[in-house]
C-alpha distance (Angstrom), angle and dihedral (degrees) to the residues before:
residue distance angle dihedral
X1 . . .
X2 3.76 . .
X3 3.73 127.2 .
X4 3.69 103.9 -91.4
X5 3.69 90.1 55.3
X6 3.84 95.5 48.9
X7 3.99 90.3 48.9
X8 4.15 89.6 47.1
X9 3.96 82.9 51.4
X10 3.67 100.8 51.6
X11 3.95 87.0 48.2
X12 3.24 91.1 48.7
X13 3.54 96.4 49.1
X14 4.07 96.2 40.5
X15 3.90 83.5 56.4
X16 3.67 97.4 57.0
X17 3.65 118.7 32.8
X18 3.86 99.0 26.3
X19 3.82 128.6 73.8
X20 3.73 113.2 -78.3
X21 3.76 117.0 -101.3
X22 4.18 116.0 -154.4
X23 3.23 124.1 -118.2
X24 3.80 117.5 -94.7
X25 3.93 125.0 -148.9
X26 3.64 112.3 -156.9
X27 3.75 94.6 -153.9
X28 4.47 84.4 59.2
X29 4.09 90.4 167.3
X30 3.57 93.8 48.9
X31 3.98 92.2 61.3
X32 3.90 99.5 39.6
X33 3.76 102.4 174.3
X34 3.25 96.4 59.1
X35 4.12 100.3 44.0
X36 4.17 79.9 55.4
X37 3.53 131.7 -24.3
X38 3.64 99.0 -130.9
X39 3.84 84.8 81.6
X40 3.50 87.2 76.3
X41 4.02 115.9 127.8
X42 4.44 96.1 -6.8
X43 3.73 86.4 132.9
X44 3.79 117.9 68.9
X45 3.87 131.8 -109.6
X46 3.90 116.2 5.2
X47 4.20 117.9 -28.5
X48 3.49 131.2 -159.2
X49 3.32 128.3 -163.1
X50 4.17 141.4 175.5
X51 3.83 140.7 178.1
X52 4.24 132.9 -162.5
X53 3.68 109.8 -166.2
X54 3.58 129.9 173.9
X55 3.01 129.0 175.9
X56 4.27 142.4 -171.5
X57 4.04 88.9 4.2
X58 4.26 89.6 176.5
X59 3.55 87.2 69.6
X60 3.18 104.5 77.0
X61 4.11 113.5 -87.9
X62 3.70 82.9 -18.7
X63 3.91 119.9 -161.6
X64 3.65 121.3 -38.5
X65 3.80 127.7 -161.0
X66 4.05 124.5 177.7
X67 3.80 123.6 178.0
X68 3.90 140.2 -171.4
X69 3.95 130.7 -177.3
X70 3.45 129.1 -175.9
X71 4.01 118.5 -162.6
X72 3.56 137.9 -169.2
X73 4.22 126.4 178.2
X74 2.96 112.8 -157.0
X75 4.06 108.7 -169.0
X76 3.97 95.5 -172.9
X77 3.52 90.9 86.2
X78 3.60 100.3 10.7
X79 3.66 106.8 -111.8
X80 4.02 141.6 98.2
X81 3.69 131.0 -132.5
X82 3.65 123.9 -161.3
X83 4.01 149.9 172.7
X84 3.36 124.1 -126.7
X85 4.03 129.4 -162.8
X86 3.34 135.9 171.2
X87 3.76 142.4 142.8
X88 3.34 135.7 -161.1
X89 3.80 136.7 -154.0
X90 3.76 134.1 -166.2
X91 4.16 133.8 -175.8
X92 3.78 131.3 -32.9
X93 3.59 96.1 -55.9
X94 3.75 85.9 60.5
X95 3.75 106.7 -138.8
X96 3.88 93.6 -160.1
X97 3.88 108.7 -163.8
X98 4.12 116.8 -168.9
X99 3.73 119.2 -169.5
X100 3.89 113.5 -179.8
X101 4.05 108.8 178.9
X102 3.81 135.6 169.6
X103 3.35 115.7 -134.9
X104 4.16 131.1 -148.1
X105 3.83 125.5 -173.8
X106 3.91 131.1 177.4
X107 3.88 123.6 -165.5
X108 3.73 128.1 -147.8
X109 4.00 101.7 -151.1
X110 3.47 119.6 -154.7
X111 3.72 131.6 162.1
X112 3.98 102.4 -83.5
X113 3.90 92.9 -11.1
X114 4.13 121.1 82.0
X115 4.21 109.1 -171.3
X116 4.21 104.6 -160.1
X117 3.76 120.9 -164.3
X118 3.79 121.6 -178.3
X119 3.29 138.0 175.3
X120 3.93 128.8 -172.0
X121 4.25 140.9 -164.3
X122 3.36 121.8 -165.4
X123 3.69 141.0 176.0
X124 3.76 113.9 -139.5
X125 4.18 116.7 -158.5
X126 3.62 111.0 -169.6
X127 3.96 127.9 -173.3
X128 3.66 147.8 -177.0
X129 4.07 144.3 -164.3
X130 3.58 106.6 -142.6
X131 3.61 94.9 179.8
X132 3.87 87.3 66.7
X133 4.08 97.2 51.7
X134 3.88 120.0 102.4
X135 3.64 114.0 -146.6
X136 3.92 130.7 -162.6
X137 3.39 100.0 -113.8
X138 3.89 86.3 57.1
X139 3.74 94.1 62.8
X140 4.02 127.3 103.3
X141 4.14 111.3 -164.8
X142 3.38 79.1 -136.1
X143 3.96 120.0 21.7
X144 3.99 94.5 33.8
X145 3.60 122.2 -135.7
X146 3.89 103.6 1.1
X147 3.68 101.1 126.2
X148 3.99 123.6 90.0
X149 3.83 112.1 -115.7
X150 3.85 128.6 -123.7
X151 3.63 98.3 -150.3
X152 4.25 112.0 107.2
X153 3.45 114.6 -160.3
X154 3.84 123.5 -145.8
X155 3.45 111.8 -166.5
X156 3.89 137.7 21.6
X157 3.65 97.8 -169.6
X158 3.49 137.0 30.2
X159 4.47 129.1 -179.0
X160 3.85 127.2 -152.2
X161 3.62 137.9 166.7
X162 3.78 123.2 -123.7
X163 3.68 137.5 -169.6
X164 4.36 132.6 -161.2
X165 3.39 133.3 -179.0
X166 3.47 138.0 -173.4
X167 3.83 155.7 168.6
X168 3.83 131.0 -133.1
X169 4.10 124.4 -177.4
X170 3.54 113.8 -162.2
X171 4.17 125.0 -158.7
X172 3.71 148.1 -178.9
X173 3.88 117.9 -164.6
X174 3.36 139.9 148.0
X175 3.96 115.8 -106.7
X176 4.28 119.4 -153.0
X177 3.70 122.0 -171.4
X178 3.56 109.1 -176.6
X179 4.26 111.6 -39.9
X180 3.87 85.1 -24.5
X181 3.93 119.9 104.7
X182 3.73 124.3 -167.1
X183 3.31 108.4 -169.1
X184 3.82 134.5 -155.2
X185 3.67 92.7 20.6
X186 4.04 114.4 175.1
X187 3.43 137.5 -143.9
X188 3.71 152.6 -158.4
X189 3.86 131.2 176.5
X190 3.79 120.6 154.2
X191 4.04 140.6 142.8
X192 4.25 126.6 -148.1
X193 3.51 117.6 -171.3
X194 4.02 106.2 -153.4
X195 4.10 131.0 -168.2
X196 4.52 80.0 45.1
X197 3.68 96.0 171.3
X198 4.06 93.7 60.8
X199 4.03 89.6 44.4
X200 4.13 87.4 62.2
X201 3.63 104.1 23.4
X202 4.28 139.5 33.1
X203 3.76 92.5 -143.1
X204 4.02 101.7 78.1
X205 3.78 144.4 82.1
X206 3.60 108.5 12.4
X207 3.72 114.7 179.5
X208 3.66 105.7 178.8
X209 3.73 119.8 126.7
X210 3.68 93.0 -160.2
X211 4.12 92.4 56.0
X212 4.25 85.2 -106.1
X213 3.89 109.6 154.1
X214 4.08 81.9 -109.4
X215 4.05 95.8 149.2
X216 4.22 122.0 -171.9
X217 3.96 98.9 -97.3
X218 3.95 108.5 -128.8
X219 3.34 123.6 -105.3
X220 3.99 135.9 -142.5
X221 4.03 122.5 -159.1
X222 3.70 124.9 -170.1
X223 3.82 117.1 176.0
X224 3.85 127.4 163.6
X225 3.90 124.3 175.6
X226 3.92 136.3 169.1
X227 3.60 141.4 -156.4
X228 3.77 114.8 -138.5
X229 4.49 113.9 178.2
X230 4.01 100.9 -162.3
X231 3.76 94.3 163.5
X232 3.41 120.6 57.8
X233 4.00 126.4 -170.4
X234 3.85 133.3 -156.0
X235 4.20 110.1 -40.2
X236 3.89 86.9 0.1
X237 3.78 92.6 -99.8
X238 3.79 89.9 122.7
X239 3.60 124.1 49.5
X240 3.76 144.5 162.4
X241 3.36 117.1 -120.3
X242 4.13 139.5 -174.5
X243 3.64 120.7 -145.0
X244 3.72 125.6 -162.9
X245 3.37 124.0 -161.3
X246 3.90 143.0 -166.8
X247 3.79 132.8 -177.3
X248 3.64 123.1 -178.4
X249 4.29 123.1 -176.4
X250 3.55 117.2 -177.6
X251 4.24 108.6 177.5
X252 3.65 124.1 167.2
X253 3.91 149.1 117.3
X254 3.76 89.6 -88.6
X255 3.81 111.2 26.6
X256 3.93 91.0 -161.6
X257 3.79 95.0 60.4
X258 3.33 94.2 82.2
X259 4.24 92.3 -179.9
X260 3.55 92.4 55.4
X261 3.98 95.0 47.4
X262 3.85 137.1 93.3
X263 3.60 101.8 -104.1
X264 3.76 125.1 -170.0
X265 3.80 131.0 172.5
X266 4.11 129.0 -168.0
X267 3.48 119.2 -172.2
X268 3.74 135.0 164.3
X269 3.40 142.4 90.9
X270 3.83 146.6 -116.4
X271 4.28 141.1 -128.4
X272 3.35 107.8 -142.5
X273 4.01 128.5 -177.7
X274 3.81 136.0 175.4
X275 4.12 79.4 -19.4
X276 3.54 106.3 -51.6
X277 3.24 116.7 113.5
X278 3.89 141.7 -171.2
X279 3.85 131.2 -170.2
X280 3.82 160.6 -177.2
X281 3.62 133.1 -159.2
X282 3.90 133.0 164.8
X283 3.75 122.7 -145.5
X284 3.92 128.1 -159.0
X285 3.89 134.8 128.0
X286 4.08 84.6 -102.6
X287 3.57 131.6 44.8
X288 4.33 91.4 -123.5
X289 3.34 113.4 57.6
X290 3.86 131.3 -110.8
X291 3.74 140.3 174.9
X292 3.86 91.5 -120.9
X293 3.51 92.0 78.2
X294 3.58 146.2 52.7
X295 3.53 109.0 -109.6
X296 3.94 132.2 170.2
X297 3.86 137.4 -146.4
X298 4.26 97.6 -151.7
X299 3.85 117.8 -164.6
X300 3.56 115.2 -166.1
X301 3.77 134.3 175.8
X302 4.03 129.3 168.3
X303 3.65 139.1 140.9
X304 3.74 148.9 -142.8
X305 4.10 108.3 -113.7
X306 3.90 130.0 -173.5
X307 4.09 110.4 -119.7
X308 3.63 106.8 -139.2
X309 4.13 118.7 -77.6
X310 3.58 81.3 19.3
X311 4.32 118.7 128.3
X312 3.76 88.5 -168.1
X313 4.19 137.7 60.7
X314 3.51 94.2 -116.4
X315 3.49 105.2 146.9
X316 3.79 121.6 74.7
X317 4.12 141.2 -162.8
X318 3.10 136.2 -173.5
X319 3.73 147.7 175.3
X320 4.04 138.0 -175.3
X321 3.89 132.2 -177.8
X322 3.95 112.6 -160.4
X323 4.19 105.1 -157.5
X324 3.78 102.4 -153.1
X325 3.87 108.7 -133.1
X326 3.60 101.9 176.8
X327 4.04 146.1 24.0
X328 3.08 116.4 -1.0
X329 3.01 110.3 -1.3
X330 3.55 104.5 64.0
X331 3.72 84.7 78.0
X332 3.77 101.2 40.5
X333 3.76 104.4 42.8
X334 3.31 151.4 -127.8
X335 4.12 142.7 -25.2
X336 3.65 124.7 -103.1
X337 3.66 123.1 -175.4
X338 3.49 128.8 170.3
X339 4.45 119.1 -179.9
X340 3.82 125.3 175.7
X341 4.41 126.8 -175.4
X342 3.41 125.1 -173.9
X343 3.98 114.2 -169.7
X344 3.59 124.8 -159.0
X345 3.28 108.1 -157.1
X346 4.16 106.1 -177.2
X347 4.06 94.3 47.0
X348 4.25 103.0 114.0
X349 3.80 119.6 -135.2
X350 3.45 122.8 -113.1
X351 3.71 97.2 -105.0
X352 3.86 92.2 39.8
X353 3.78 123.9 -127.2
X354 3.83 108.8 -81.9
X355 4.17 98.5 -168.5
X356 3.82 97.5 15.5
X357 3.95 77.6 -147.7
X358 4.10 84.9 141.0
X359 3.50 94.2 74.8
X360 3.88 90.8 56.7
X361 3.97 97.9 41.2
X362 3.67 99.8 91.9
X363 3.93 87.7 -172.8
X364 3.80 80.0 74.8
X365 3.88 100.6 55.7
X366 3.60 95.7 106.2
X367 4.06 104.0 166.4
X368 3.99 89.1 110.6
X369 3.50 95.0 60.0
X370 4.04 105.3 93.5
């Protein structure tokens, strides 16, 4: 049995009989929804937004993830609504997860302070091609899989629902380190928890195809960034900027046992000028890195672009390459990730915009948040 195989086995197996793990998007700011839900609507007029990742490509079609948002702020009654899609696939036997959700934020405004509060539902699809599994009892040492299996399958599809919520607080301030001011300095730090109903209750989100009490483990996010200008150019309308950057995911059964949980960190930071960007992150379960774990060096680079006619860079682009250092995926490859927005700024909300104060409230630009 040769390598490839034995790495397409252990995915296999990891996917099936183990507790699901989300998908991750290395790029989180760039797909705002689905990092937490109280992003919903913080950028004015109608947004769209779209991710590509894939992920592991040497073994075999790898894993697959594709995402589209849709969101609309509506500053009448100071909220956002939104519509989330993604799907993801994994492997030859093509476990095809859809997740559909609608999405409803409210803001607190204040004068350099925005308080975000989202919640989400979603209904989660999930499917599988049996015919295209390999099982154990299949396998010759020799031959391969020549043998029939004994395993009976009872179901290729299974539905849920699912609900997240989250919180985001949003800040300006002015930073000074020593006799040096930077001013207008902004800020982000927020948490979601996601798959609610199995944090509070036993009775929700089960995902096994052979009617096992396998539930979707719940999952905690905490994320903070900032964005610091230190350089400043002509009449200060172009600046350089660094942007550090945290992600933290803690999923499991019991989202207090911290040793027993999925743990994944993603730190870094970006230089960003004029809107262009260009980044570095590292990912592992612990901040210092070991060979126990699969960790990632992610290299990302995008920018925000003016669509023709347009006054305003409201069209974004952005790429990121995760090198595998460790585990796994030393053998199975690399990251690709691919995300896309296009803002329309002029399109009115649904309930109007009553004081059109959001277009004054700088604490509300939020385009330099990634």
């Amino acid at each position: 049995m040769n390598c490839r195989f034995t790495l397409l086995l252990s995915l296999l197996t990891f996917s099936f009989f183990l507790s699901a793990q989300d998908p991750s998007f290395s790029q989180f700011y760039a797909n705002r929804i689905y990092l937490n839900p109280a992003f919903a609507g913080i950028e004015q007029g109608l947004t769209f937004a779209g991710v590509s990742r894939i992920q592991w490509t040497n073994a075999d079609t790898g894993f697959k993830t594709y995402g589209v948002s849709l969101e609309l702020q509506e500053p009448g009654i100071n909220s956002g609504i939104g519509l989330n899609i993604f799907q993801d696939r994994q492997g030859l036997a093509q476990l095809n997860t859809t997740s559909i959700g609608l999405t409803y934020a409210y803001t607190i405004k204040m004068v350099n302070h925005n308080i975000h509060f989202g919640l989400q539902a979603r209904w989660i699809e999930k499917k599988v091609d049996w015919s295209k599994i390999t099982f154990s009892d299949q396998l010759d040492p020799v031959y391969g899989a020549i043998y029939p299996t004994t395993a009976i399958p009872i179901l290729d599809r299974i539905t849920y629902s699912d609900f997240d919520a989250g919180v985001v607080w949003r800040f300006k301030s002015d930073i000074r380190l020593g006799k040096k001011r930077f001013r207008d300095t902004r800020h982000a730090l927020g948490i979601a928890i996601h798959h609610l109903p199995n944090l509070i209750s036993d009775n929700a989100g089960n995902e096994s195809f052979q009617q096992l009490d396998t539930r979707v483990n719940p999952r905690i996010t905490i994320h903070a960034g900032s964005v610091i200008p230190f350089v400043w150019f002509a009449d200060g309308s172009k600046t350089i900027a660094v942007s550090p950057t945290i992600k933290v995911d803690i999923q499991g059964e019991k989202i207090t046992e911290f040793s027993s949980n999925l743990q994944v960190i993603t730190m870094g930071g970006y230089l960003v000028y004029d809107g262009v960007y260009i980044g570095a992150l590292y990912q592992n379960k612990k901040i210092i890195t070991d060979s126990r774990n699969t960790n990632a060096f992610i290299l990302a680079f995008g920018a925000y672009l003016k669509r023709p006619g347009s006054k305003t860079k409201n069209t974004f682009v952005g790429f990121s390459y995760d090198a595998n250092t460790t585990g796994v995926g030393t053998q199975a490859g690399g990251v690709y990730e691919l995300a896309v927005r296009w803002n329309f700024i002029d399109i009115p909300g649904i309930f109007g915009d009553r004081s059109n104060k959001r277009k004054s409230n700088k604490s509300l630009d939020c385009f330099k948040f990634f």
